[in-house]
GUROMI-731324 format. One line per field, with one value per atom (N, C-alpha, C): residue number from 1; y, z, x. Coordinates in steps of 0.02 Angstrom, whole numbers, plus 50000, padded with zeros to 5 digits. Each point is the difference from the previous one (the first is absolute). Layout:
! residues N
marse = c(NUM;...)
y = c(Y;...)
z = c(Z;...)
x = c(X;...)
This chain:
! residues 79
marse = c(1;1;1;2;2;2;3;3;3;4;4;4;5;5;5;6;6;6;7;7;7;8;8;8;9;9;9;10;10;10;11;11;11;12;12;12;13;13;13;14;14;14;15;15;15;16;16;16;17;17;17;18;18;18;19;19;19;20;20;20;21;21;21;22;22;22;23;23;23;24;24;24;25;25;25;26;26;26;27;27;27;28;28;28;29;29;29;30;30;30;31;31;31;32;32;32;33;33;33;34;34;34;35;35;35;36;36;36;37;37;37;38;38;38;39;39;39;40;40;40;41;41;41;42;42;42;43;43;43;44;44;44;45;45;45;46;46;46;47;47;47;48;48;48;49;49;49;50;50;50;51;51;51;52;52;52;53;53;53;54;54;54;55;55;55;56;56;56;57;57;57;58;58;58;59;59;59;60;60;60;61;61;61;62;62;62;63;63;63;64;64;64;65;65;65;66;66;66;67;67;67;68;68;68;69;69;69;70;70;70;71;71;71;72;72;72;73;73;73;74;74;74;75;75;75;76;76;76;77;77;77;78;78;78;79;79;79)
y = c(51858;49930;49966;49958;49967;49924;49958;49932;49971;49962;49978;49925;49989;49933;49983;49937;49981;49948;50017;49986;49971;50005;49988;50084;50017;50079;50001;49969;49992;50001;49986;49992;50054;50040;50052;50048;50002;50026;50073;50061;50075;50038;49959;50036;49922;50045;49946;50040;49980;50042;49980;50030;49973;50030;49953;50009;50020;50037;50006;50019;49998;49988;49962;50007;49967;50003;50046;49982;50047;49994;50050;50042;50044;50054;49971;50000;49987;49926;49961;49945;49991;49948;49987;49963;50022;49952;49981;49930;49973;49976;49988;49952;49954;49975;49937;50002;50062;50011;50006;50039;49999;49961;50012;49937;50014;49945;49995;49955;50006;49958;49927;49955;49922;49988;50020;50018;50058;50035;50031;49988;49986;49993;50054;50007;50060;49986;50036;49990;50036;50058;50048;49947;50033;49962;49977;49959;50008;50020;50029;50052;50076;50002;50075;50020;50061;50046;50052;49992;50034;50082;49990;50050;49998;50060;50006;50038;49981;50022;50054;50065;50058;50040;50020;50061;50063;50018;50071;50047;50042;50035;50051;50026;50046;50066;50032;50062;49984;49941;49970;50013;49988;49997;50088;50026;50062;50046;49985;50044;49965;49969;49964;50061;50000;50057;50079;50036;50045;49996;49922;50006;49979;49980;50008;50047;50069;50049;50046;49979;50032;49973;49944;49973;50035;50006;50015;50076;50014;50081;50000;49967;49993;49984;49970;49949;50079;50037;50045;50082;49995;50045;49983;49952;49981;50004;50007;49998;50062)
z = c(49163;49994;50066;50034;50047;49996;50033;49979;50068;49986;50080;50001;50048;50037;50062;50004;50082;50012;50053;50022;50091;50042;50069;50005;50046;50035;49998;50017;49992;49939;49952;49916;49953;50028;49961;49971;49943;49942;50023;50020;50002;49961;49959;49911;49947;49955;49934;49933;49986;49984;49904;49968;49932;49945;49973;49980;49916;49975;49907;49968;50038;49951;49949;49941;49925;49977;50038;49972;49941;49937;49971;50005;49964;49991;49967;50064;49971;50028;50024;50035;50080;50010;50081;50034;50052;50069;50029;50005;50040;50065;50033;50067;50016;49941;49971;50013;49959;50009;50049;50048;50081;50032;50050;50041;50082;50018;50076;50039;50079;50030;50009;50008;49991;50033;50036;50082;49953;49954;49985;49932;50017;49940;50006;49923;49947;49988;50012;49980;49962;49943;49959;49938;49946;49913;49994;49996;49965;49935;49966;49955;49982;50076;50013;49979;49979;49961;50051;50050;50050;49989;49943;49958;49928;49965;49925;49998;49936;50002;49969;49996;49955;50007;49936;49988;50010;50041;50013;49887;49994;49952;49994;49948;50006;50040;49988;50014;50072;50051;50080;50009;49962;50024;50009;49944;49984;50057;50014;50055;50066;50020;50046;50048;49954;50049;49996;49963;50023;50076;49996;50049;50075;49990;50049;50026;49971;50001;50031;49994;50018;50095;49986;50079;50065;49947;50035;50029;49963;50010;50036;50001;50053;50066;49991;50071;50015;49988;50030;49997;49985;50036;50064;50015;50060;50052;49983;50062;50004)
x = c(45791;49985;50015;49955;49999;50013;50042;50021;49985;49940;49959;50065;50007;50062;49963;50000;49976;50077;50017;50077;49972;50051;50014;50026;49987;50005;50056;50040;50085;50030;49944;50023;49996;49955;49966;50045;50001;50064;49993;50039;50005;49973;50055;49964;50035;49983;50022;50060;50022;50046;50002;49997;49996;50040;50040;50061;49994;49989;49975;50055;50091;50030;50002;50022;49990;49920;49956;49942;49990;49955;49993;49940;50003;49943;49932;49953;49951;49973;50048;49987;49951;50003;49945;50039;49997;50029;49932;50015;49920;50016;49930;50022;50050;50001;50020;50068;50037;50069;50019;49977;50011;50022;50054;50046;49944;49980;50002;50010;50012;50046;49945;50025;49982;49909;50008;49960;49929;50018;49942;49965;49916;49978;49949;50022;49967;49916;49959;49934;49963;50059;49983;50010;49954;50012;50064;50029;50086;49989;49963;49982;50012;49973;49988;50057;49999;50067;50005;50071;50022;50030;50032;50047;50008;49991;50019;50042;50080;50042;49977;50018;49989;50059;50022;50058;50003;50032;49974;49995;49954;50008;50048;50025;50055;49979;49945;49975;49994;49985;49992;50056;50069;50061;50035;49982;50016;49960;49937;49987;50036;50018;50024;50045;50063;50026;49955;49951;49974;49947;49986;49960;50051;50059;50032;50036;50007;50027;49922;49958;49952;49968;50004;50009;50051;50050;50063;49986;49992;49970;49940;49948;49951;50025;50056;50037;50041;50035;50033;49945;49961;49942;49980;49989;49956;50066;50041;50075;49994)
């Protein structure tokens, strides 16, 4: 997702940083929610849906460490 801003060259945000603690599963972060500095205006929907919260599933979690044990092992082959 792209969040078009026309600012002063001096203004131009790095990044944007978006905070979804307390959010729940299943929710939208929009343009809208987005903080930016005084100096920049937004010329995306304040609609647009930036981020959806989603839960990881149990079985995403459960492979989690096989697939990091498998990296790991890719990472000490190549040494």
């Amino acid at each position: 997702m792209h969040v078009l801003v026309k600012a002063p060259a001096t203004a131009i945000p790095e990044s944007i940083v978006v905070d979804v603690e307390g959010r729940k599963d299943g929710e939208n972060v929009t343009v809208a929610d987005l903080t930016f500095p005084a100096d920049v205006e937004v010329e995306t929907d304040p609609e647009s849906i930036v981020v959806v919260i989603a839960t990881p599933s149990s079985s995403a979690v459960e492979d989690a460490p096989a697939a990091e044990q498998a990296a790991d092992a890719e990472e000490a082959s190549a040494e």
